[in-house]
C-alpha positions as CSV (number, residue, x, y, z in Angstrom):
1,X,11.3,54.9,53.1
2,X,11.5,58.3,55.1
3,X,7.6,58.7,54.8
4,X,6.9,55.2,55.8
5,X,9.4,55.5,59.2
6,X,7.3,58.8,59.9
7,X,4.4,57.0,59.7
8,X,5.3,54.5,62.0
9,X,6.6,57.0,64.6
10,X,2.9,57.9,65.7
11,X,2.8,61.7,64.7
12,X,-0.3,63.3,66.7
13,X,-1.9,64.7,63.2
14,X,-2.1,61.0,61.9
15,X,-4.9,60.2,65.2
16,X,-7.6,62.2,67.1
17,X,-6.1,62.0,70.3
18,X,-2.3,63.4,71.6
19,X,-1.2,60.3,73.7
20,X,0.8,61.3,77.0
21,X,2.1,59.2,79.3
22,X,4.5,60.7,81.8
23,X,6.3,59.3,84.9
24,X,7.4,61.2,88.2
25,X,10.9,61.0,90.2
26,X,11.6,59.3,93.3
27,X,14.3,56.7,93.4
28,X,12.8,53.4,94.1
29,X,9.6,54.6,94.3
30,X,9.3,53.7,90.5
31,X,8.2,50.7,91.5
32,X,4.6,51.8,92.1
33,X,4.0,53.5,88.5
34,X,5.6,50.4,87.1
35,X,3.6,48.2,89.0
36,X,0.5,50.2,87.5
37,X,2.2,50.4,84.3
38,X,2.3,46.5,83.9
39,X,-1.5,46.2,85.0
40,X,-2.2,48.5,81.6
41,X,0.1,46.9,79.4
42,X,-1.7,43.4,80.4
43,X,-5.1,44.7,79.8
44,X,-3.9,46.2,76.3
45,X,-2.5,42.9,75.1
46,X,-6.1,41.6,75.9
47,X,-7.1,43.4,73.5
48,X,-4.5,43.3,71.2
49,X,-2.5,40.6,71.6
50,X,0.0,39.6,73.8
51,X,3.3,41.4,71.6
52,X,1.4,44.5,72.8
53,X,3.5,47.3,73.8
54,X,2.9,50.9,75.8
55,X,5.2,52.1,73.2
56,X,2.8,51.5,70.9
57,X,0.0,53.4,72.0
58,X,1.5,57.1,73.1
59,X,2.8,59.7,71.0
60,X,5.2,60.9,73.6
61,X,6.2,59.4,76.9
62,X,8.1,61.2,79.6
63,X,10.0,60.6,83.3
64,X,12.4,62.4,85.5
65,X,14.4,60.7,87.2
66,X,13.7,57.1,88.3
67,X,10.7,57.9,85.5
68,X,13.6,58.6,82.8
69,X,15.0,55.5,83.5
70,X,11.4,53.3,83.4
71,X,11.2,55.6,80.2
72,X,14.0,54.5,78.3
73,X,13.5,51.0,79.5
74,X,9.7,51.1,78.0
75,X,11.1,52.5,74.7
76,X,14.3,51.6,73.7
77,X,14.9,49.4,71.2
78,X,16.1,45.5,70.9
79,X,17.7,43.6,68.0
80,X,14.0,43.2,67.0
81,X,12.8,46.7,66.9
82,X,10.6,46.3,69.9
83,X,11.2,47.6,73.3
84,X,13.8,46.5,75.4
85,X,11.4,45.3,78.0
86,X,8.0,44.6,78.8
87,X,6.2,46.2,81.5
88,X,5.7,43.8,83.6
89,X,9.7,43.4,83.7
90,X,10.5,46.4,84.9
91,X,9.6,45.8,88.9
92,X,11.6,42.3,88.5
93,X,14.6,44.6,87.6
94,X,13.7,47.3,90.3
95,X,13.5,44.1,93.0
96,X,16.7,42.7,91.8
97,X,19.2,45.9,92.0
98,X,17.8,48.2,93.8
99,X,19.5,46.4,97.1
100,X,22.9,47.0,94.9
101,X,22.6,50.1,93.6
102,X,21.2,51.7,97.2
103,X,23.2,49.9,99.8
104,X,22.1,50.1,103.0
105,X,25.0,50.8,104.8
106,X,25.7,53.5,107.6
107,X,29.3,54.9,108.7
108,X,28.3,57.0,111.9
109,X,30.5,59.3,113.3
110,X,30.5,62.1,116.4
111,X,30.6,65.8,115.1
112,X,30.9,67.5,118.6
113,X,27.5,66.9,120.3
114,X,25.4,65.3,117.1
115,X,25.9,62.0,115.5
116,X,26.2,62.3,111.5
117,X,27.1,60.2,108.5
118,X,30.2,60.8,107.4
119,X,29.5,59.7,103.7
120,X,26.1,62.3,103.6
121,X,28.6,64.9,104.8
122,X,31.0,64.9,102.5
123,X,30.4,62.8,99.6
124,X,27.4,61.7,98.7
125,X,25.1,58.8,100.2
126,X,25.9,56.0,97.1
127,X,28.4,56.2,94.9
128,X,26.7,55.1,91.6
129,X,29.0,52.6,90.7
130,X,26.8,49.6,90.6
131,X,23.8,52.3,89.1
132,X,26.0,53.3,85.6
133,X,27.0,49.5,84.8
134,X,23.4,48.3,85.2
135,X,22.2,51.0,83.1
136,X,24.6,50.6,80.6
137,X,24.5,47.3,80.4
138,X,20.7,47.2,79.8
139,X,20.9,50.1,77.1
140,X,23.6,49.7,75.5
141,X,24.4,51.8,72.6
142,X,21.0,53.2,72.1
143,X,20.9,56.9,71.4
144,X,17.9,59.2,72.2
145,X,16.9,59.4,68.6
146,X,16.6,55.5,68.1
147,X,13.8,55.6,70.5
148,X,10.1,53.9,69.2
149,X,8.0,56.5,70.1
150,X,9.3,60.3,71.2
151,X,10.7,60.5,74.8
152,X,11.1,63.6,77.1
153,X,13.6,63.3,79.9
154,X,14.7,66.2,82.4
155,X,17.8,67.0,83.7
156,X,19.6,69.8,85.1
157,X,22.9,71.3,84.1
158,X,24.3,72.5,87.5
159,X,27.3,74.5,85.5
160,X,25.4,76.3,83.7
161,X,22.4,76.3,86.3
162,X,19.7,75.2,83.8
163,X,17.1,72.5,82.5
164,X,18.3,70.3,80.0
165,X,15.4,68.0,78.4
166,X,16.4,65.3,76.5
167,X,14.0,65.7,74.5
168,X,13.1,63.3,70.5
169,X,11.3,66.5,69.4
170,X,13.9,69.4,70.2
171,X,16.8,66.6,68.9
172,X,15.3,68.0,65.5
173,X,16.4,71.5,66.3
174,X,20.1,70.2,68.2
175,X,21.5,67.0,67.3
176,X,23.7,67.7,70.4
177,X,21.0,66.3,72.1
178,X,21.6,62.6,70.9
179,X,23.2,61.3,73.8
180,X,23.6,57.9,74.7
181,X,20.0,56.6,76.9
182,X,22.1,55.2,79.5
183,X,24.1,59.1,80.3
184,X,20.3,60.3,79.6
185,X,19.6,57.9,82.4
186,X,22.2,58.1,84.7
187,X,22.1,62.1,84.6
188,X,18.7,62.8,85.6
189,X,19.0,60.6,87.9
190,X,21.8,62.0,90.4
191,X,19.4,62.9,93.2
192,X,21.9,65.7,95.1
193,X,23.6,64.1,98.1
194,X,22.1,60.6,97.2
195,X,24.1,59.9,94.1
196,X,27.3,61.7,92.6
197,X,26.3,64.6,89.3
198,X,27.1,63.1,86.0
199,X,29.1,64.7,83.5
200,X,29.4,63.8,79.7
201,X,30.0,64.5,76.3
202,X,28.6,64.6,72.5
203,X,29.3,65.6,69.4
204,X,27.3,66.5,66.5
205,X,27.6,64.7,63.7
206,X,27.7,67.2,60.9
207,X,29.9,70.0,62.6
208,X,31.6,67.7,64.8
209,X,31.1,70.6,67.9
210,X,31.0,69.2,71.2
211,X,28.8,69.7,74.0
212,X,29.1,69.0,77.6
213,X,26.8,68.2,80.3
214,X,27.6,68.2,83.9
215,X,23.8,66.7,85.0
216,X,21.8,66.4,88.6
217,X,18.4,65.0,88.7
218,X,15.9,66.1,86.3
219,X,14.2,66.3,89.7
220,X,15.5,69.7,90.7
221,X,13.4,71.2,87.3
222,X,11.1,69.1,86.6
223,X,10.0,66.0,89.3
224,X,6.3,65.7,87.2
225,X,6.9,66.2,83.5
226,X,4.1,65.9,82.0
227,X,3.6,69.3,81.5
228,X,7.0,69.2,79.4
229,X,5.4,66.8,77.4
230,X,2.4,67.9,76.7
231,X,4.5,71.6,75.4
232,X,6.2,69.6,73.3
233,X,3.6,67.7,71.8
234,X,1.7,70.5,71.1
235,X,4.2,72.2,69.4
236,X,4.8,69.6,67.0
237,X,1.2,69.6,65.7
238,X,0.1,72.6,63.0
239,X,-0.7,76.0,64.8
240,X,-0.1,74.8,67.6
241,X,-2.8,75.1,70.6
242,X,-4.9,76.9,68.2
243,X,-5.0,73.3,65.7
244,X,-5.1,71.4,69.2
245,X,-8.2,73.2,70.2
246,X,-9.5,73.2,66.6
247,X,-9.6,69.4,66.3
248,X,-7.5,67.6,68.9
249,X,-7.9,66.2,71.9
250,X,-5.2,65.0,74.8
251,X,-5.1,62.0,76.8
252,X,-2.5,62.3,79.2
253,X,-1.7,59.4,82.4
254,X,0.4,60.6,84.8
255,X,1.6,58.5,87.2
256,X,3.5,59.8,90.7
257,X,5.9,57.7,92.8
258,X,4.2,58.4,95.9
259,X,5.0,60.8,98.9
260,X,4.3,60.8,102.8
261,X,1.3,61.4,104.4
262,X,0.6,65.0,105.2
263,X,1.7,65.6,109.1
264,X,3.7,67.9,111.1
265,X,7.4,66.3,110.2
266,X,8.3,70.0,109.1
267,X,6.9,72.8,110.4
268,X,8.2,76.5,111.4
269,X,8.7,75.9,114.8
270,X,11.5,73.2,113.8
271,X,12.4,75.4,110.6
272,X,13.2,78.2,112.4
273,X,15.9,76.5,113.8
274,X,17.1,74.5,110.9
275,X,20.7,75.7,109.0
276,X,22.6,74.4,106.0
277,X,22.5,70.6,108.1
278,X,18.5,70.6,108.8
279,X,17.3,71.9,105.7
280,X,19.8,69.1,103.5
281,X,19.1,66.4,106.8
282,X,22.7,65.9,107.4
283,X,23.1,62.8,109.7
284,X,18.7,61.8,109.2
285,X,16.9,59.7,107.0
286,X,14.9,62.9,105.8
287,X,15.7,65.4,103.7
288,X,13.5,68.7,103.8
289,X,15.3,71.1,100.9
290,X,14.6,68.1,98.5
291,X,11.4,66.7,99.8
292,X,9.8,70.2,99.7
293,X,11.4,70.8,95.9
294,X,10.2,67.8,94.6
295,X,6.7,67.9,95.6
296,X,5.9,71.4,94.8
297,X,7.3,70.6,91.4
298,X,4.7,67.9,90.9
299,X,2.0,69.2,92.7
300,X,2.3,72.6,90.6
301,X,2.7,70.9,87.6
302,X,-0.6,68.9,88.4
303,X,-2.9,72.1,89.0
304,X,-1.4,73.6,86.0
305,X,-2.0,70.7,83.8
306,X,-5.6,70.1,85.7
307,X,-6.9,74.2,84.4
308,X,-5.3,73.5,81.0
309,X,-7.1,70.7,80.4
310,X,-10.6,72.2,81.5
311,X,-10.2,75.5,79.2
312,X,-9.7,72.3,76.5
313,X,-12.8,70.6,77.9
314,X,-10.9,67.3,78.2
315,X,-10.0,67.6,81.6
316,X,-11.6,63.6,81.9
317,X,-8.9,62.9,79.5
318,X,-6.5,63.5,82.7
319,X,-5.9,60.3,84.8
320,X,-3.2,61.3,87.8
321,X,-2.8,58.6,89.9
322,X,-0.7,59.4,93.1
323,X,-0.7,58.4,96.6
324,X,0.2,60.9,99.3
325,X,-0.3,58.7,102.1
326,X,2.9,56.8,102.6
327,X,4.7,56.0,105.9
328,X,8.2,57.7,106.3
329,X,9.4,54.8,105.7
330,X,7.9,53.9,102.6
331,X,8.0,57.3,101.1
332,X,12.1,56.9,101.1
333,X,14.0,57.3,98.1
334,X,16.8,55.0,99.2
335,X,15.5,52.6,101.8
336,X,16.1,49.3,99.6
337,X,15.8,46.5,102.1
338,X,13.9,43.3,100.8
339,X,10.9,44.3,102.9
340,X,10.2,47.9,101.8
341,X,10.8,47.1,97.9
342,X,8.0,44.3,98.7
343,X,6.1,47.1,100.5
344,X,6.6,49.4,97.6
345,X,5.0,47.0,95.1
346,X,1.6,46.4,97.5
347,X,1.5,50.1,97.7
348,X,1.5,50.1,93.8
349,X,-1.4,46.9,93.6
350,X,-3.0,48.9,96.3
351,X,-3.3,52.0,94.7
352,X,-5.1,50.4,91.5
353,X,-7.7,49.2,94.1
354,X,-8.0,53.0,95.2
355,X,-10.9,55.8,93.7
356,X,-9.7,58.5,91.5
357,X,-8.6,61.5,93.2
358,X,-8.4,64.7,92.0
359,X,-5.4,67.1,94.1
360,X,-7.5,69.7,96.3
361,X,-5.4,72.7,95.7
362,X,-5.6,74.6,99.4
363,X,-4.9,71.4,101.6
364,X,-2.3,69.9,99.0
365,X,-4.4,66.6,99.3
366,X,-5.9,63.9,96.5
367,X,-9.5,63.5,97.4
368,X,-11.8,61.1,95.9
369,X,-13.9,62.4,92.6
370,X,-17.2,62.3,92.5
371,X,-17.1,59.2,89.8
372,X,-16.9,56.0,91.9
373,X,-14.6,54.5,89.7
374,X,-11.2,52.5,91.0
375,X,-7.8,53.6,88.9
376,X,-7.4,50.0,87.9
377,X,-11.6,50.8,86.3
378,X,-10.2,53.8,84.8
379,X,-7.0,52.1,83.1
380,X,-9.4,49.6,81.9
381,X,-11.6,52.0,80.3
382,X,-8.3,54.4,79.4
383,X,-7.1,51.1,77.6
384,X,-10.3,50.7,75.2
385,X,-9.5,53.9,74.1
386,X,-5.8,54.1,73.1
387,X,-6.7,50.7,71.5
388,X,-9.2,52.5,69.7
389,X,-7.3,55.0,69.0
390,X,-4.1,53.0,67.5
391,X,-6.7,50.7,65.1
392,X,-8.1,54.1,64.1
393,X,-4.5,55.1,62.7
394,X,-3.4,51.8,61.7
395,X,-6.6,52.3,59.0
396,X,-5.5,55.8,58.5
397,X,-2.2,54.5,57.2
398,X,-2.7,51.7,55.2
399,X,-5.6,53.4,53.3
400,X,-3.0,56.1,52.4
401,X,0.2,53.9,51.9
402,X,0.5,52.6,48.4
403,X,1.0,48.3,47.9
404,X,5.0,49.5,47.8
405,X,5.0,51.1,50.4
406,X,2.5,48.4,52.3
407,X,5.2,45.6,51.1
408,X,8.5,47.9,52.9
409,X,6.1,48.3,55.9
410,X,5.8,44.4,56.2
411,X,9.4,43.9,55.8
412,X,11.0,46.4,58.2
């Protein structure tokens, strides 16, 4: 039975192609990669049917943050052995708690000349109450390893000022690592002075040592994983990026949650003036330190990603799709009125409607490619492949399985 559940876990060796999908942070922003996410699930069940799952058709899929959380919705498991939800669900959820779990509620207060908020001053914004029972409720007792396809899910361990990735493929190495998806969750998701840090515990099963975690958002290491995942991946293939250059090729999506549109909100002028208060945005709806963090993580991540893939000569195996051109209003990680979630979703339908873009790397900008091709054309196209590519190793296994071994498939 051990060789049949390997085969069903989608090892890269068993296709031609690595399969990464990988979704930034940015609070309820998730609601435009998940609106994109649903318009590709849709077009893969009509090829395949409508049980059709993303789950099915990537070898690894990875998010920070708000991304971690769409993550472990996409892949945890139900009674059934099939994901927990469907993509097209996830917005539905996003539209429903969001107003809970972000309240929009302001307590000002004078601090000699300046009017602040007393609860971004000294606590943080929310207090995550509403956030940990939603996410536990919907995952329930699923651990990390009971995922249907491997998972990658930053964090950071402020006590010990380092990454933590929740990762299925290092959970071979430290079963530590097998936390509960909801902690997972919940951990990379405490955005500093939006939600409170996140401590836990687990034990290994075989020693019975215990491990801590005292987590912030997987933000502050890793906003854009998808170069974690495409590490990882690589690693668990033979030789390595040798064998991946030898005879594999990637296909990575990557999908952003959006930012503001390039203009003069921070500059040096203001800068130069700015202490602890400015740079955090004590008392404003902005918040410099961690809007400047986050995007150079993802942007970096994206030109770093873009020249790997080029050495590789897949680079049009790379679909980023991210929209820099936000109000400041829209580009808030918090602001979940009614209106602006509704917003958020015709940014996300809108965006499908969009051309390509490449990042420019010296303004920082996506510009159009030279393909005249929409994303929604792309993910169309993108999902002919990965069905391709999953009938391809659905032959590959049953031509090596023995009738047994067919029959325990059938029945699990």
């Amino acid at each position: 039975m051990e060789k049949v559940r390997s085969l069903l876990s989608h090892p890269p060796t068993n296709g031609r192609r690595i399969t990464v999908l990988s979704i930034d942070g940015g609070g309820i922003r998730g609601i435009i990669p998940a609106t994109i996410l649903s318009f590709l699930e849709s077009e893969l069940q009509k090829l395949d049917g409508e049980d059709a799952r993303l789950v099915d058709y990537f070898d690894v899929i990875a998010g920070t943050s708000t991304g971690g959380l769409v993550t472990a919705m996409l892949t945890a498991p139900n009674q059934n052995k099939r994901p927990l939800f469907a993509a097209n669900q996830i917005v539905p959820f996003y539209l429903e708690h969001c107003p809970k779990i972000f309240p929009q509620i302001d307590i000002p207060f004078h601090i000699g000349d300046h009017l602040e908020n007393a609860k971004t001053a000294f606590g943080p914004k929310h207090d995550g109450k509403y956030l940990h029972k939603i996410v536990k409720d919907k995952l329930g007792d699923n651990r990390l390893h009971q995922t249907l396809t491997n998972v990658i899910i930053p964090t950071f361990d402020i006590k010990h000022l380092q990454p933590v990735i929740f990762s299925s493929y290092e959970l071979k190495k430290d079963s530590n690592l097998d936390a509960n998806l909801s902690d997972i969750c919940i951990g990379t998701s405490a955005a500093p002075t939006f939600l409170p840090a996140y401590h836990f515990e687990t034990k290994d099963p075989n020693s019975g040592e215990a491990r801590e975690f005292d987590l912030v958002d997987g933000g502050v290491a890793a906003n854009n994983p998808a170069l974690i995942a495409v590490s990882e991946a690589i690693k668990d293939i033979p030789n390595g990026i040798s064998g991946l250059v030898a005879g594999g090729v990637l296909a990575v999506i990557s999908l952003g949650t959006g930012s503001a549109k390039i203009k003069e909100t921070y500059n040096a002028d203001k800068a130069a003036k700015w202490g602890i208060g400015g740079w955090l945005g004590v008392g404003k709806d902005s918040h410099p330190m961690l809007d400047i963090c986050s995007q150079a993580s993802s942007d970096m991540v994206d030109i770093h990603l873009s020249s790997f893939l080029q050495v590789l000569k897949c680079e049009e195996n790379y679909l980023r799709i991210q929209d820099d051109e936000l109000s400041e209003t829209v580009s808030s990680m918090d602001n979940a009125t009614h209106e602006n979630l509704k917003n958020l979703v015709t940014v996300g339908e809108t965006l499908l409607k969009k051309r390509i873009s490449r990042m420019n790397v010296n303004t920082g900008k996506h510009e159009h490619c030279e393909r005249h091709v929409t994303n929604e054309e792309e993910l169309i196209r993108v999902a002919g492949i990965l069905s391709k590519e999953l009938r391809e190793r659905k032959d590959r296994e049953n031509r090596s399985l023995s009738p047994h071994e067919l029959v325990a498939i059938s029945s699990l």
